[in-house]
N, C-alpha and C positions, 0 to 999 in steps of 0.2 A: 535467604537473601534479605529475610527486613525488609521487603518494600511498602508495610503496612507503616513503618515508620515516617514513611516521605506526606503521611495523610494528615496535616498539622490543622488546628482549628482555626478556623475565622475568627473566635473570639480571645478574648485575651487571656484566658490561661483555662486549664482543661478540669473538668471537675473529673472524669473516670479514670480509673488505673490504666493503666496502660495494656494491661494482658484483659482487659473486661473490653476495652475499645478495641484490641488486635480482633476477638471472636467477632465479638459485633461489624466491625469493619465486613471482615472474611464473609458475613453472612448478606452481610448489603452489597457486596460484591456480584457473589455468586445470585442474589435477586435481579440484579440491572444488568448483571451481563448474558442471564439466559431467557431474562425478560419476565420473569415468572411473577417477580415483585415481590414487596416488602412482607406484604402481609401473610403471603405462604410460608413465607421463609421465618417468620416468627410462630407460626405454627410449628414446624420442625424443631424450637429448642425453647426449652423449657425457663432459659433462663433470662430471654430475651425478648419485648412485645413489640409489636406493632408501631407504637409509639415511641418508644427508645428507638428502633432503626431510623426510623423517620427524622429524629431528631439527630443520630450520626450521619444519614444521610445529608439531610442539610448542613451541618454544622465541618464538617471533614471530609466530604465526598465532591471535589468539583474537579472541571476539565484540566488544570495545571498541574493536580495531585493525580490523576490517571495518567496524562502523558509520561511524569515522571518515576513511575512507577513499571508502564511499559518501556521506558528505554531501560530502566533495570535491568526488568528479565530479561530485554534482548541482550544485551550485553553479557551477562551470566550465561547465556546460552553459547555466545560464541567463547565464552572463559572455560566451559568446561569440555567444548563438543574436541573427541580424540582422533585425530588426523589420517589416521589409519581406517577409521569408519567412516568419516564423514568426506573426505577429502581434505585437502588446501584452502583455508580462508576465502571466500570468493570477493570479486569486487564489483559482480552485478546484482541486478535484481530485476524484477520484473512486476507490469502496475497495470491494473485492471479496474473494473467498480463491480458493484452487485447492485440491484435492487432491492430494495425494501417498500414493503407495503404502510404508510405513516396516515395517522387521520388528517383530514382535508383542509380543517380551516386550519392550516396555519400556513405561512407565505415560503417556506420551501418545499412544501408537496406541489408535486407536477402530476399531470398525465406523462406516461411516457409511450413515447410512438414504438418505440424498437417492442421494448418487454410487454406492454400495455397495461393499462393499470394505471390508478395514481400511486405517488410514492416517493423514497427519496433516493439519493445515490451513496452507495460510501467505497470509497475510491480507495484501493488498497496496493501498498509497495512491500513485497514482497523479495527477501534475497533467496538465491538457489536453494537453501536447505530449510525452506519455510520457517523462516523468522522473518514474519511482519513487523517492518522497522517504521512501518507511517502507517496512518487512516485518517481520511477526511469526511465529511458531512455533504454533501453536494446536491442542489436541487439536477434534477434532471436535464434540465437545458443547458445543464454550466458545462466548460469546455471539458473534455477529459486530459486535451494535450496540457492547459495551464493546470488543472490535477496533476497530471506525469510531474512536472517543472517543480511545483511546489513539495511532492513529497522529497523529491530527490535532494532539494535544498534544503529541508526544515527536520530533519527524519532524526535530528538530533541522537544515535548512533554512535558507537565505535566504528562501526564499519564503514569504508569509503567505497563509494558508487562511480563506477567508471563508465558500466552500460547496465542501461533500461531498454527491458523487452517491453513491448506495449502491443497490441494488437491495432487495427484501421482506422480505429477510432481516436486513438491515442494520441497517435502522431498527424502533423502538418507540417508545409514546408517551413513557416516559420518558428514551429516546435526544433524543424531539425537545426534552423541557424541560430535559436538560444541555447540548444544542445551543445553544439560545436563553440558559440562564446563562452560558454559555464564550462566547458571542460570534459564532460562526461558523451557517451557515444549513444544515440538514438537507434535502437532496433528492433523497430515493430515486423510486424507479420500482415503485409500486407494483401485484405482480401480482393481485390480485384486488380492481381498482378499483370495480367495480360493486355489491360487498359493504362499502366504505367509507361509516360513517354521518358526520355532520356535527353536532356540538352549536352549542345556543344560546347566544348571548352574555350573555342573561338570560331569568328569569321573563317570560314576556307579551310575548315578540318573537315567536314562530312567525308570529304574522298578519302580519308585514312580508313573509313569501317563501312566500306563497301556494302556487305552485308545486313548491315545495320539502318539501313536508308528507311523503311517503312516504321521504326522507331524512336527515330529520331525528331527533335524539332527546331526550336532557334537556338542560338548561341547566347552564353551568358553575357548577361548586361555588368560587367567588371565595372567601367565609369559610374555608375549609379550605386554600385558598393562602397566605391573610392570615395565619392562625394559625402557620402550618410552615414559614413562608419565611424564615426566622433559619433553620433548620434545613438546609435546600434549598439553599441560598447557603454554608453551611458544607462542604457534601458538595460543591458544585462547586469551591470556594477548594481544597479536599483535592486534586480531581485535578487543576486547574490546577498547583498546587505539586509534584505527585508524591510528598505524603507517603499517598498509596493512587491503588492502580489501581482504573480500573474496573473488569474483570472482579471485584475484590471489593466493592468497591462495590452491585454488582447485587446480588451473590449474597448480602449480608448482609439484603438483602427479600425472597429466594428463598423463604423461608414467608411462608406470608400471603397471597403473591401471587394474581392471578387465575389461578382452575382449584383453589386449595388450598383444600380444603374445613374442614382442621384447623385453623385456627385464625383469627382475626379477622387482616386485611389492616393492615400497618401504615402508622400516618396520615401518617408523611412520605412514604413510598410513595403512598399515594392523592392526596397531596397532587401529588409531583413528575407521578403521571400524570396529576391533573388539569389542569395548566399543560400536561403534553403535549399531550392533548385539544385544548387550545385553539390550541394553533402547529400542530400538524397538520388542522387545520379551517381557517386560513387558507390550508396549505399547498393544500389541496385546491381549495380555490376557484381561488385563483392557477393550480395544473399543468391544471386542466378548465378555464380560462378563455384560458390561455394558450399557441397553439402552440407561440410562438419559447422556452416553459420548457422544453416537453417535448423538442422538439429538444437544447433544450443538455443536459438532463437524458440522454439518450442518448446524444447525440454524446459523451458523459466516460464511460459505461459501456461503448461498445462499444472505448473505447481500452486500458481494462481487459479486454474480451476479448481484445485483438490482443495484450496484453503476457502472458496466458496461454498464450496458441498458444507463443509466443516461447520459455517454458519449457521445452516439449516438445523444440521443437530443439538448445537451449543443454543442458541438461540430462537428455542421452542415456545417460549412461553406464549400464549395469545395470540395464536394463529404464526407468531414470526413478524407481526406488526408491529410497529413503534407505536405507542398507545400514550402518546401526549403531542397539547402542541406548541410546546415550550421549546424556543430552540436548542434552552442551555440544556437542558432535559433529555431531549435526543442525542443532541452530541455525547450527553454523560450515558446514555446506553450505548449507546456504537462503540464508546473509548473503553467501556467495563466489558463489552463484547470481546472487542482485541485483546484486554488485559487477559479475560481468560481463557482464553483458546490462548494467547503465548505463554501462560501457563501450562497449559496442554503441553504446547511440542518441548517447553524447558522438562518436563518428566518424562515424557516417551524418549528423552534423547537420552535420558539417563538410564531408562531401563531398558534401553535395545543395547546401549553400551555396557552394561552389568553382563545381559545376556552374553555377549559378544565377547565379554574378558575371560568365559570358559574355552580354553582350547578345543573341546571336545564340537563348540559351534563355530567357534573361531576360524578353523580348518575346512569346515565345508563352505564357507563362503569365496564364490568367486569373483574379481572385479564388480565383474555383472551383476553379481547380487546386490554387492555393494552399491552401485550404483543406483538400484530400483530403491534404496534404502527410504521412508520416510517418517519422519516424527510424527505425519498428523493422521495416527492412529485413534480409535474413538469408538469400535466394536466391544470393547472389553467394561466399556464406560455403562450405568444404569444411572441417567440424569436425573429420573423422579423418584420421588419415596422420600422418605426421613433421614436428614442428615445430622447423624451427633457426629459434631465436631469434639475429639480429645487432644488438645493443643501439647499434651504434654508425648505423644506419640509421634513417634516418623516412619515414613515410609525407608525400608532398609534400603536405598538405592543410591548412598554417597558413593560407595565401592566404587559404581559404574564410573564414576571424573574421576578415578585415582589414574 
C-alpha cells in the first residue's frame, strides 16, 4: 500500500533515502504501537540506534501522518475484501471505548468509576468485518454519546455509515435526535431495558395500546420542536461541518440539564431531547419487536469486544500503560496502536481469503461458517523476540485479492 509514504518531514527537505527511512519508520511503528518503545526496537536491528529512531520519530511521526495512513489501510481492506467470503459492503459499524492504564500527572488521566483505576479512554468505531475506521483519546468523564457522534462524522473512510451500534452508555436521547438530523440510525443495546418508558405520539392516544398503559408516559411536546428547530438543525449543520465538536456541543447545555436543579433547562436542549424521546420510542418498539435487530445489534458489539481483547495483545509493552504525559504523545501511541492492529485484520483478510480460493476448503464452508468468519486473528502471532526486517521479501498472499 505505501503508507509509509504519507509520513513527510517537518522540516524542509529529508536528509535519508527513502528505503533507509521506510525500515526505520516500520520499526518506530511497531515500538509505539505495541508500546514496547524505541529503544528495544533499536536493539533488534543492527542497522538502526536508539537515536536515529528518536530522531524519525520526531521529525515524521505525528497524529496527521497516523490518521492518514490508517484510513489507507482501511480502504485497502475494503478494496481487496471478496464478496463471496466476506459478504456485501456494510453500511454500519459499531463504537465502544476501552480503558487504558496512563501516568497521573497529566490533565486527561482520570479515576474511573465503572473499570476503577486511573487512566484514559479510547473510543473505538468499528464496521461489521473489524475495520476500525476511527479512534479517539478520551479522558474518562467525557461523553461516550459525543465520541459515538464524532467518530461517525470525522472517520474520514470510504465507507458510509448509516447505523452505529453503541452499547448504554453510548447513547442519549439527545444522541438519538443528532442521529436522526445527521442522517445515520442510533442502535444501542440498552442495559436496563425493563426501566425504558415509551412516550405518546399525541394527547388522547394512550386508549389505542391498551395493554401498554403501565409503559407508557406523556405525549410528545411537537410545539416545542416546531418552535427550536431553526436552532436544532443549526447545532447539527455545526458538527456536520466541524466548525464544533460534540463533546462541546453537549457541554454547552450541561446546566440546565436533567438532575440540575440550578437553574431552568434550556429550551433547545428540551427541545433536541424531545425529538430524542420520540426516535428512541420508535427505536424501542422496533429492538422488542424484532429479533433479527437485536441479533445485528449484537453481532456489531461483540466485534467491538474481540477488537478490545486484540489490544491487550498488540499492546503489551509496559504493563499495557501509556508511559508519558504528553498529550501529543499519547494520542501518537493509541493512533500507532490502531495503525497496527488494522494492519493485522488487512493480512488475516488476505490469508483466510488465499486459504478460501482452494476449492478443496472452499466447499466445506457453510453460510454459517462464513459468517463466524474474523480477521482479527493473533494466536499464530510471536510479538517478542528479534525482528529482522528484509524489505526486499513478501509475504506470498497477493493471490488471496485476486
Amino acid at each position: 500500500m505505501g503508507f509509509t509514504d504519507l509520513f513527510a518531514t517537518s522540516a524542509t527537505r529529508e536528509a535519508l533515502d527513502r528505503d533507509t527511512l521506510r525500515r526505520r519508520l516500520l520499526l518506530c511503528l511497531y515500538g509505539l504501537g505495541t508500546n514496547a518503545g524505541l529503544k528495544r526496537m533499536a536493539g533488534t536491528d543492527a542497522d538502526a540506534t536508539e537515536r536515529e529512531l528518536r530522531w524519525v520519530r520526531q521529525r515524521f511521526v505525528g497524529r496527521e501522518h497516523l490518521r492518514a495512513a490508517t484510513a489507507r489501510v482501511a480502504n485497502a481492506t475494503f478494496a481487496i475484501r471478496r464478496p463471496e467470503v466476506w459478504g456485501e459492503a456494510s453500511t454500519s459499524c459499531a463504537s465502544d471505548s476501552k480503558k487504558f492504564g496512563s501516568w497521573d500527572q497529566n490533565l486527561m488521566t482520570e479515576w474511573h468509576i465503572r473499570y476503577g483505576g486511573r487512566g484514559v479512554m479510547i473510543y473505538w468505531h468499528l464496521e461489521k468485518r473489524s475495520v476500525c475506521v476511527y479512534s479517539q483519546l478520551k479522558s474518562a468523564s467525557s461523553s461516550e454519546a459525543a465520541s459515538m457522534i464524532e467518530g461517525v462524522l470525522r472517520h474520514c473512510t470510504d465507507t458510509t455509515i448509516e447505523k452505529n451500534f453503541t452499547d448504554s452508555h453510548g447513547q442519549s436521547e439527545v444522541a438519538f435526535c443528532f442521529a436522526r438530523l445527521l442522517g445515520f440510525e442510533l442502535m444501542p443495546r440498552l442495559k436496563a431495558i425493563d426501566k425504558q418508558k415509551l412516550y405518546l405520539p399525541g394527547k388522547g392516544t394512550a386508549g389505542r395500546y391498551p395493554n401498554l398503559g403501565p409503559v407508557f408516559t406523556r405525549p410528545i411536546d411537537w410545539p416545542l420542536i416546531r418552535r427550536e428547530y431553526d436552532r436544532m438543525v443549526r447545532y447539527a449543520a455545526a458538527l456536520k461541518s466541524g466548525t464544533a465538536d460534540a463533546e462541546s456541543v453537549l457541554r454547552r447545555f450541561s446546566r440546565g440539564a436533567p438532575g440540575d436543579k440550578g437553574s431552568p433547562m434550556h429550551p433547545t436542549y428540551r427541545a433536541l431531547a424531545e425529538l430524542g424521546k420520540a426516535v428512541k420510542t420508535i427505536f424501542l418498539c422496533r429492538y422488542l419487536g424484532a429479533e433479527s435487530l437485536r441479533r445485528e445489534v449484537h453481532e456489531g458489539l461483540n466485534t467491538v469486544e474481540r477488537w478490545n481483547a486484540t489490544n491487550s495483545f498488540v499492546f503489551f509493552g509496559k504493563g499495557g500503560e501509556i508511559s508519558t504525559n504528553r498529550l501529543e504523545e499519547q494520542e501518537v501511541s493509541i493512533f500507532a496502536l490502531h495503525l497496527l492492529q488494522i494492519c493485522l485484520v488487512y493480512v488475516n483478510t488476505l490469508m483466510i481469503q488465499r486459504v478460501l480460493s482452494e476449492p478443496a476448503w472452499s466447499e466445506r464452508m457453510t453460510p454459517r461458517d462464513l459468517s463466524a468468519l474474523t480477521p482479527l486473528i493473533f494466536h499464530y502471532i510471536n510479538p517478542y523476540g528479534t525482528f529482522e526486517l528484509d524489505m526486499g521479501e513478501r509475504i506470498p498472499i497477493e493471490a488471496g485479492a485476486a
